[in-house]
VOGU-3710 file (C-alpha; in Angstrom, 3 decimals, decimal comma):
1> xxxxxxxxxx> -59,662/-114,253/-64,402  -61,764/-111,591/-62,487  -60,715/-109,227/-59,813  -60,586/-109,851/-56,508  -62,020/-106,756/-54,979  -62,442/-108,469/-51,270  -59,072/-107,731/-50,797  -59,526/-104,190/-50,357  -58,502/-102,144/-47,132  -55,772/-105,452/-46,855
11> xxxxxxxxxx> -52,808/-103,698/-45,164  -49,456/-105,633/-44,854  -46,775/-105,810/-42,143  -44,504/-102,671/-42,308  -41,005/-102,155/-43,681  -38,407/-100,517/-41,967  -35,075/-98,878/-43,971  -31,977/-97,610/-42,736  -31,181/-94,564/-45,055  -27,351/-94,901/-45,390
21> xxxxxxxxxx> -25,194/-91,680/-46,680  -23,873/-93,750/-49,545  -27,310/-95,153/-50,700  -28,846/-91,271/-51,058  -25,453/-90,346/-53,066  -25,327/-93,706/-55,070  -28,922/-92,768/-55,687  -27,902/-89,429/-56,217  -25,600/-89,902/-59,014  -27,597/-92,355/-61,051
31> xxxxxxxxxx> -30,418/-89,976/-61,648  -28,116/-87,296/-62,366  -28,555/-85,326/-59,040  -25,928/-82,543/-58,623  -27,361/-80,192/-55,891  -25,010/-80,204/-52,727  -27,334/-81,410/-50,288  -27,846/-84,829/-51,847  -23,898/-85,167/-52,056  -22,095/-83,110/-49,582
41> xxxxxxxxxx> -22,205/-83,649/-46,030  -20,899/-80,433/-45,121  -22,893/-78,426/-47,227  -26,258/-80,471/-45,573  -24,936/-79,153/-42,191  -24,460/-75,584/-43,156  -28,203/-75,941/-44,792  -29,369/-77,415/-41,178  -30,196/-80,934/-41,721  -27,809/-83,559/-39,726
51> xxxxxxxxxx> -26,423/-85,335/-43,170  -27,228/-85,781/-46,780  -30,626/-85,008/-47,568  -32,509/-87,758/-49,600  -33,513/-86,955/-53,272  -37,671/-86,712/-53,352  -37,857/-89,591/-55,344  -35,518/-91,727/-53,072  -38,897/-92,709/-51,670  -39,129/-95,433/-54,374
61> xxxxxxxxxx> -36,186/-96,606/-52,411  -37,613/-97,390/-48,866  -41,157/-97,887/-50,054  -41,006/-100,028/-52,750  -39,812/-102,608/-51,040  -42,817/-102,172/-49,017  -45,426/-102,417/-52,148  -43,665/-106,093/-53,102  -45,878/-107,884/-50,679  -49,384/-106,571/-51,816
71> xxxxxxxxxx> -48,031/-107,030/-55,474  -47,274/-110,430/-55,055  -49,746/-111,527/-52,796  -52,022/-114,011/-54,239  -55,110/-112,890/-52,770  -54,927/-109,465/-54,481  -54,288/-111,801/-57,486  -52,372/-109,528/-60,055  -50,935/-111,320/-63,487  -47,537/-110,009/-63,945
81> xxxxxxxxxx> -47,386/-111,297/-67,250  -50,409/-108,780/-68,474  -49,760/-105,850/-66,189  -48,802/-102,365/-66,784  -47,436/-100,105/-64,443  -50,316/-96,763/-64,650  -48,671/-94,365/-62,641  -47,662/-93,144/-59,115  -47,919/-90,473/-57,436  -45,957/-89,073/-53,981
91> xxxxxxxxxx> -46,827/-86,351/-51,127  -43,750/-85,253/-49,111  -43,153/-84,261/-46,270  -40,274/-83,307/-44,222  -37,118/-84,356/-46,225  -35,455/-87,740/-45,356  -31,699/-87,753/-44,337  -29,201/-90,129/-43,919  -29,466/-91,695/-40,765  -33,075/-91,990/-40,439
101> xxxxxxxxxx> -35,250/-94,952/-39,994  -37,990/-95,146/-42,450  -40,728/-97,424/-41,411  -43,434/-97,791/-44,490  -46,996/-99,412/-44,355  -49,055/-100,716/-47,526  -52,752/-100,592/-47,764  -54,307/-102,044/-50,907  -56,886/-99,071/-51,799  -59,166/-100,241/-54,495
111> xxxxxxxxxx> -59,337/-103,104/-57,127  -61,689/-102,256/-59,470  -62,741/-103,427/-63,466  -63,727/-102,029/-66,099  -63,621/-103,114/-70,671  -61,791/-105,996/-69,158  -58,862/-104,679/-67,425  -58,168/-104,693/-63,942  -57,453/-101,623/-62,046  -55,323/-101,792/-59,057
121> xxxxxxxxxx> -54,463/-98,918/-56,344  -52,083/-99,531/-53,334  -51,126/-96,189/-50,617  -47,620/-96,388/-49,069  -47,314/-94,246/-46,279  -43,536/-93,705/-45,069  -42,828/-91,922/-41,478  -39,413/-91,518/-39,856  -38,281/-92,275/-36,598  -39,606/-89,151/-34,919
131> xxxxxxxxxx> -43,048/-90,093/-36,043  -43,143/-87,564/-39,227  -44,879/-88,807/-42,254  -42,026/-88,080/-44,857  -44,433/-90,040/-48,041  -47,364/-90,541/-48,533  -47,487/-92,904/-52,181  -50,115/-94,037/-54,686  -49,370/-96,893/-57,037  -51,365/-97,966/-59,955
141> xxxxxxxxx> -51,195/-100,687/-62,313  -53,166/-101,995/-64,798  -54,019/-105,434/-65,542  -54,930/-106,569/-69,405  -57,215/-109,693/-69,887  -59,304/-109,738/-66,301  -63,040/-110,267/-66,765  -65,922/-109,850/-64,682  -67,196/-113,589/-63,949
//
């Protein structure tokens, strides 16, 4: 199977996510999180924000279920059973609290192959309701067995 590098620049219809105070300390707690502002309501408010503040790495939260779409989508034509997830990488901006509205967007940024793998880049970019870009994500993976004919 080659790559399909037509499909890059494809963007897909955007997510929006509700950040709920119990999803940022569920969150919290399973990656081990014990600063105050992740947990404590109170302590957010004396800190200025208006409720829990969002771990950084909640962003896999609202934007991965933006990324599902490009990763499934046929036309970007990814084998699940061969790939390997390379990397990702995340710019922040303001922090994300609960009670904001994240609304994410997906572009698929390259598709490229090379010794018979396929190399696959996708850019989430994750703004709140006040128009703030709070994310800004790469995601790689890796695709064993592709060739170029």
């Amino acid at each position: 199977m080659a790559v399909n590098t037509e499909a890059i620049g494809k963007t897909y219809p955007a997510t929006v996510y509700a950040v709920g105070r119990e999803k940022v300390r569920e969150y919290a707690h399973a990656v081990g999180e014990t600063d105050p502002l992740y947990l404590d309501v109170d302590a957010a408010r004396a800190a200025g924000y208006a409720d829990v503040v969002a771990p950084p790495m909640f962003a896999v939260v609202y934007a991965g279920r933006a990324i599902t779409p490009a990763l499934f989508d046929p036309e970007v034509g990814i084998n699940f059973a061969n790939m390997l997830h390379a990397g990702q990488e995340f710019a922040w901006g303001p922090p994300v609290v609960a009670g904001d509205e994240i609304t994410t967007t997906t572009e698929v940024k390259d598709i490229s192959e090379r010794g018979g793998m396929g190399f696959y880049e996708f850019e989430t970019v994750s703004r709140n309701d006040r128009g703030e870009t709070v994310c800004t994500g790469t995601w790689r993976q890796i695709v064993r067995g592709v060739s170029s004919t």
